[in-house]
N, C-alpha and C positions, 0 to 999 in steps of 0.2 A: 504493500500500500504506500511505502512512506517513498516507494520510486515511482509509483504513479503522481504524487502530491510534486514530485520533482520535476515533473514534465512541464517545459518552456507551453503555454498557453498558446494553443494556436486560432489564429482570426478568423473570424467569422470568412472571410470571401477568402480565406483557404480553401473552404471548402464549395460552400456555396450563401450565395448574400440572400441573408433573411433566414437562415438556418434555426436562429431559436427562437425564433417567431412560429416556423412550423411545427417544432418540437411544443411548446405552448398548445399551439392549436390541436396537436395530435393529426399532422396532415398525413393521410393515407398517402398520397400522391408521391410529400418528399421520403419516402420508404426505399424510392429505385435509387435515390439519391445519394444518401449518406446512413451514420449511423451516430449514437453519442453514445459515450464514456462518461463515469458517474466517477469521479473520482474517491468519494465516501464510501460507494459499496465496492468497488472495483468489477463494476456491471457495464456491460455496451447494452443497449437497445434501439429498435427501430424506432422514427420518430412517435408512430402511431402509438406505440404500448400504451396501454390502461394506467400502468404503475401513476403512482403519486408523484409529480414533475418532479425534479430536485431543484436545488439553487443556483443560477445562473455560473456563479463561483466555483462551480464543484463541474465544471460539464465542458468537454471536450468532443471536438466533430471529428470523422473519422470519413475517407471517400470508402473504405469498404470494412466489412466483417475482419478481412483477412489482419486489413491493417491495426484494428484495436484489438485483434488477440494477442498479436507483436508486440502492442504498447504493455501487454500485460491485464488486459483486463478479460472475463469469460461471459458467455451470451446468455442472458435474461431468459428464465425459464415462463415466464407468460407471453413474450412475444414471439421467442425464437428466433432472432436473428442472425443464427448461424447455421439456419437450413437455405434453401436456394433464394437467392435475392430477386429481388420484386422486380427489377431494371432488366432480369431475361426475359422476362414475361412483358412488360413493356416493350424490348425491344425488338420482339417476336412480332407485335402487335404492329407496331411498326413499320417493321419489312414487309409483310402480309399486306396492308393498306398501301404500301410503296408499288409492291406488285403489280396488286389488283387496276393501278392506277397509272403504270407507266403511259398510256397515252395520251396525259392532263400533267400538267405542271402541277407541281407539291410543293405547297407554300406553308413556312415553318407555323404559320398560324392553326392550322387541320391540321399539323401532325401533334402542335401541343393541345389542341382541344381532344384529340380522340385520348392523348395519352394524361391528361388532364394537369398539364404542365405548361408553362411559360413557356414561346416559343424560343427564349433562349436557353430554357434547362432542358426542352425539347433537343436540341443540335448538340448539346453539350453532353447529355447521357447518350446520346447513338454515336458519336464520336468517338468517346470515349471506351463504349463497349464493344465498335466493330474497326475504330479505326481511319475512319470513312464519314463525309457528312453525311445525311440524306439526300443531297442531290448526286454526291458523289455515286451513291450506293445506286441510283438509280440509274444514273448513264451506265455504270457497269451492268445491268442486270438489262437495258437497254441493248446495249452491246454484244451481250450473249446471247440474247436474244435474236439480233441482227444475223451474227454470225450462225444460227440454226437456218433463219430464213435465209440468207444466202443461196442455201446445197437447193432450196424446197422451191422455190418463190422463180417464176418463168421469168426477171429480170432483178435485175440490180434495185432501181426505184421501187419496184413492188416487196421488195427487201427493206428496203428504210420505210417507207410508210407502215409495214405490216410490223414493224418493228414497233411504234409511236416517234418514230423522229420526227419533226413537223418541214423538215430540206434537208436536202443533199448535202448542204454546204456543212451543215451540223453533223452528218456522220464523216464528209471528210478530211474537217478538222482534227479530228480525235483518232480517226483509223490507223493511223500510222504506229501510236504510240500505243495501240489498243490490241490489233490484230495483225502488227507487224508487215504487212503489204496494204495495195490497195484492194479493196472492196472484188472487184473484178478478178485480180490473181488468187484472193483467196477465194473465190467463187469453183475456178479451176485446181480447187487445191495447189498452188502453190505453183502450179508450171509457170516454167519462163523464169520465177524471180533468179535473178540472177547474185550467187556469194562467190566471193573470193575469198581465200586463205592461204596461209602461211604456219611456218613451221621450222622453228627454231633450238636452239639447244637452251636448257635451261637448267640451275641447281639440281632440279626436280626431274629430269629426265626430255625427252621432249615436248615442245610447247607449242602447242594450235591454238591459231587464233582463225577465226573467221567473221566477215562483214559482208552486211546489204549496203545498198545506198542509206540507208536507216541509221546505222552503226553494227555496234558488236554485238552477232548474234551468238557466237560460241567461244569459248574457253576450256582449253581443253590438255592433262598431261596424259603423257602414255609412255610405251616401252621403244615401241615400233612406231615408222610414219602410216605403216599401211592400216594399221589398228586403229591410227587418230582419222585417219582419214576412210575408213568403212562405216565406223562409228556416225561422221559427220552426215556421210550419202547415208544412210537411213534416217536420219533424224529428218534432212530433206530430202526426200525420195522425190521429189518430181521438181528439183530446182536444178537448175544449171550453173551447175558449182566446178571452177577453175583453179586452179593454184596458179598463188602470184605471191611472192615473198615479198621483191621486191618496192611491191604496192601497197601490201597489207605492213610493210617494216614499219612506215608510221606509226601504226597503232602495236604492233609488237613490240615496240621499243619502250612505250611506258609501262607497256606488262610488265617486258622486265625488270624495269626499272625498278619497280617494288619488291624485288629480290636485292636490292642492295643495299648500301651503306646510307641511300639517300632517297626516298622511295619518292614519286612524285602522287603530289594529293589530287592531282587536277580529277575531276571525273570524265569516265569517259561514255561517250551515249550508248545504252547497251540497248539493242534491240530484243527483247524479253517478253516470254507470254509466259505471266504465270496468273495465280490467284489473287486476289487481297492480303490474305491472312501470308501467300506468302513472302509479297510486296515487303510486308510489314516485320515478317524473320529476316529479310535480307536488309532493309536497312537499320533493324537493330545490330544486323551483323558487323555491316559497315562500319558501326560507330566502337567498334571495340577497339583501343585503342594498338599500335603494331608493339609485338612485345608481350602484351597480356593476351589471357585467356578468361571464357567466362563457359557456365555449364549451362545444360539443356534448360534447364528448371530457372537457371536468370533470366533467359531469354526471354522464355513464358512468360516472368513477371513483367520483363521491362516492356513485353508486346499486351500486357494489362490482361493473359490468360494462363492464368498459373498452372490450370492445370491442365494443359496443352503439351505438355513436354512432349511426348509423343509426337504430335504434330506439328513443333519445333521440329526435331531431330528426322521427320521427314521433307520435310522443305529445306532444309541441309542438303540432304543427301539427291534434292532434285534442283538442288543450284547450278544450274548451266554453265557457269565461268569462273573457273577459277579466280585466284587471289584477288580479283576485283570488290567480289563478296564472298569475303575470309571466312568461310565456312572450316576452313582447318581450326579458325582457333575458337568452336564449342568443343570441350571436353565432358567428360562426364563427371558424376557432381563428388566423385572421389577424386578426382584429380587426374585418374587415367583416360590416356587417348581411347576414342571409337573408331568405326567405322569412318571410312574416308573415302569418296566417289574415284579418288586415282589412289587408294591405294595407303594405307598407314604408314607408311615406312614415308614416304612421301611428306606426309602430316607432321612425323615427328620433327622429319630435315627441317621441313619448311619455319617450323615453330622455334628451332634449333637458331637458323639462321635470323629469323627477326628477335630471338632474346638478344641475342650477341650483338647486334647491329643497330639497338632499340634507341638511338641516339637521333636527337628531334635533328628535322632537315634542314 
């Protein structure tokens, strides 16, 4: 107790502004929201609970369950706030209404009336839970949708309308960075696009790089060229891919770059089709700093899904490019290396060579 009573007081728009106002009122609503910490019983509760309010003095906000167990305090047995929290069932709510609705614009005011929140606590809990605003969430789900109607739909335009896009010009803004070709090539599954690549010697053994007009679509070590390079032609089977070293050396050059004593930060445009969630594991990856290491189970937290680890350590392991998004340095939460897309021996050099070398640029 007497280290709970120690805890630095955190402000109200820490968490969220009006917090114990709602706590007072017992608002169902702020439940997706937050939690509070009783610092006299060493109890969290949702705001809603029954119990008898406590004294402004004694009351601490929390964004999740996870976090006031950390601080040390256990979950209130009339409300139960450490069974599944109210904000997935909002969010659920959500998505579903986002769905049902991609051919109408969604304006944050109808998303906080259905979820019975301010349209700013509205944006801020789907944000926070997927990652993603609500608009965001909806081009994407737009998008994949698009790309279903592509294969089905007797032209391109009856693709984007049957999608809810309201013009053309609005899906081929976004295509590029969305579906990696234009609309058309990936209609024909991919024919024509044309990549070049290169193929280099590196710490690590050999080093494939390959690019669209887009950027970097692959990243790649191996043993053998022909390995790196049978590997690439299935991943595009119907693209007309060239080896050109000399051409692709631009971008192989800052690849390797980050195998050295001086690694360069610049980012480089990666042509990439993956998920959200695993948009979200690759650039938590990115931010690890070169030198260290972090586990499956930090990632989860720092991507706000703790217990994702699992689906961390798959999005790892379907990282298309090497070193760019340093998936070598998740270890596991002992400290030992795993699994590594080229190979653990690889993993270790690699982590070997950035402790040793871990000197700012």
């Amino acid at each position: 107790m007497a280290a709970i009573a120690m805890r630095k007081e955190q402000t109200i728009s820490e968490i969220w502004p009006g917090a114990w106002e709602m706590v007072q009122e017992r608002s169902n609503a702020a439940d997706a929201l937050f939690v509070y910490g009783v610092r006299t019983t060493g109890i969290y509760c949702r705001p809603s609970c029954p119990s008898r309010r406590p004294l402004r003095s004694s009351v601490e906000f929390f964004a999740t369950g996870d976090l006031a167990r950390a601080a040390g305090y256990r979950a209130c047995k009339r409300c139960r706030p450490g069974g599944e929290h109210p904000q997935q069932r909002l969010v659920h709510l959500a998505c579903e209404y986002i769905d049902r609705n991609l051919d109408t614009g969604i304006t944050l005011e109808a998303l906080g009336k259905l979820l019975d929140l301010s349209p700013f606590h509205a944006q801020r809990l789907f944000r926070r839970a997927l990652g993603v605003t609500p608009r965001q969430y909806q081009q994407s789900r737009r998008m994949a949708r698009f790309r279903s109607e592509l294969i089905t739909q007797p032209s391109v335009t009856d693709a984007i309308y049957e999608s809810g896009f309201s013009s053309g010009s609005r899906v081929y803004g976004n295509t590029a960075s969305e579906i990696g070709m234009t609309p058309t090539e990936y209609r024909r599954s991919g024919k024509g696009l044309k990549i070049a690549y290169g193929i280099a010697e590196s710490p690590l053994g050999k080093l494939l790089v390959a690019t669209t007009p887009l950027g970097v679509c692959a990243i790649a070590f191996g043993s053998l060229e022909s390995e790196l390079e049978d590997d690439l032609r299935t991943r595009f089977a119907r693209a007309e891919i060239t080896r050109d070293d000399l051409g692709v050396g631009a971008v192989l050059e800052p690849v390797l770059s980050r195998l050295s004593e001086h690694p360069l930060a610049a980012d480089l445009p990666l042509d990439i089709r993956a998920t959200a969630f695993q948009r979200r594991v690759w650039t938590a990856l990115k931010s690890i700093p070169r030198g260290e290491t972090r586990s499956y189970a930090q990632i989860a937290n720092q991507v706000g899904q703790p217990r994702a680890v699992r689906a961390v350590a798959r999005a790892c392991s379907s990282n298309p490019v090497a070193i760019v998004i340093p998936c070598h340095r998740v270890v596991g939460s002992d400290g030992k290396l795993t699994g590594y897309r080229w190979g653990v021996e690889r993993k270790r050099k690699l982590l070997q060579i950035e402790h040793s070398n871990s000197i700012p640029a």
